[in-house]
C-alpha positions, -999 to 999 in steps of 0.1 A, spaced: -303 -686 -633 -335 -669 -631 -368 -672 -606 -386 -703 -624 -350 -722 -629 -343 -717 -593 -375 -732 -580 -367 -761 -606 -338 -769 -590 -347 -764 -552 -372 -787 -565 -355 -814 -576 -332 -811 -543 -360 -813 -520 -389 -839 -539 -414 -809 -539 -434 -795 -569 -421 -765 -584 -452 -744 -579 -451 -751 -539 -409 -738 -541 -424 -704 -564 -447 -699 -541 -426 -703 -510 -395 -683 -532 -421 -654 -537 -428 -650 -496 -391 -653 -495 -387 -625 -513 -416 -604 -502 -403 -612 -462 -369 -595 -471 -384 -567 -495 -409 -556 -464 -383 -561 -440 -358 -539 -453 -381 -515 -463 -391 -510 -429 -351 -502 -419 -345 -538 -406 -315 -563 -415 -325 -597 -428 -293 -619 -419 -288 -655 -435 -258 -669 -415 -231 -681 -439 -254 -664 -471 -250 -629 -465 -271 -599 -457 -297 -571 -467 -298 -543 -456 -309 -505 -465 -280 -483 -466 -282 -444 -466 -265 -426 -495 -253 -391 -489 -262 -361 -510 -238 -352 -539 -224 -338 -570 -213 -354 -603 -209 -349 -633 -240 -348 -656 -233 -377 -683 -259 -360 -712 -237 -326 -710 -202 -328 -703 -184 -304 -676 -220 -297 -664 -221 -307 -624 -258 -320 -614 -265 -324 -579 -282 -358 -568 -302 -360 -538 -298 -382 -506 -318 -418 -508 -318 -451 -494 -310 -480 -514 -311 -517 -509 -280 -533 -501 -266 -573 -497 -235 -581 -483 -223 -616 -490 -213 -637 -461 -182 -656 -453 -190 -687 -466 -207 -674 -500 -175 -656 -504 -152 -686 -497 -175 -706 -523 -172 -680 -550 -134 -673 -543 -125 -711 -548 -142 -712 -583 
């Protein structure tokens, strides 16, 4: 299910036009994009959350030449952890 699907059927669900659930889908997103961003958690009891977790520096090895070690640098990355009751859902299927 993509974006525009989505906003379909939250649409049908709730008797509102598609464009107003895009448009309310899109500050949605942007909400949780700015928040993590800024280092804070975005918790949706029972749906899971995101978060920005830290990744430590490293060495692997480099996939274009084999036994070659290339060393990749420390980041942050975007994370989501489902919660209980997403999991339960998924689990049951």
């Amino acid at each position: 299910m993509n974006k525009a699907e989505l906003a379909a059927e939250v649409a049908a669900r709730t008797n509102n036009t598609k464009k107003d659930i895009e448009e309310i889908l899109g500050s949605f997103t942007d909400v949780i994009i700015e928040s993590v961003a800024k280092g804070d958690r975005v918790t949706l009891v029972g749906f899971g959350t995101f978060e920005a977790r830290k990744r430590k520096a490293r060495e692997t090895n480099n996939p274009q030449k084999p036994g070659q070690k290339i060393k990749v640098p420390a980041k942050v990355v975007p994370a989501f952890s489902a919660g209980k009751e997403f999991k339960e859902k998924v689990a049951d299927k």
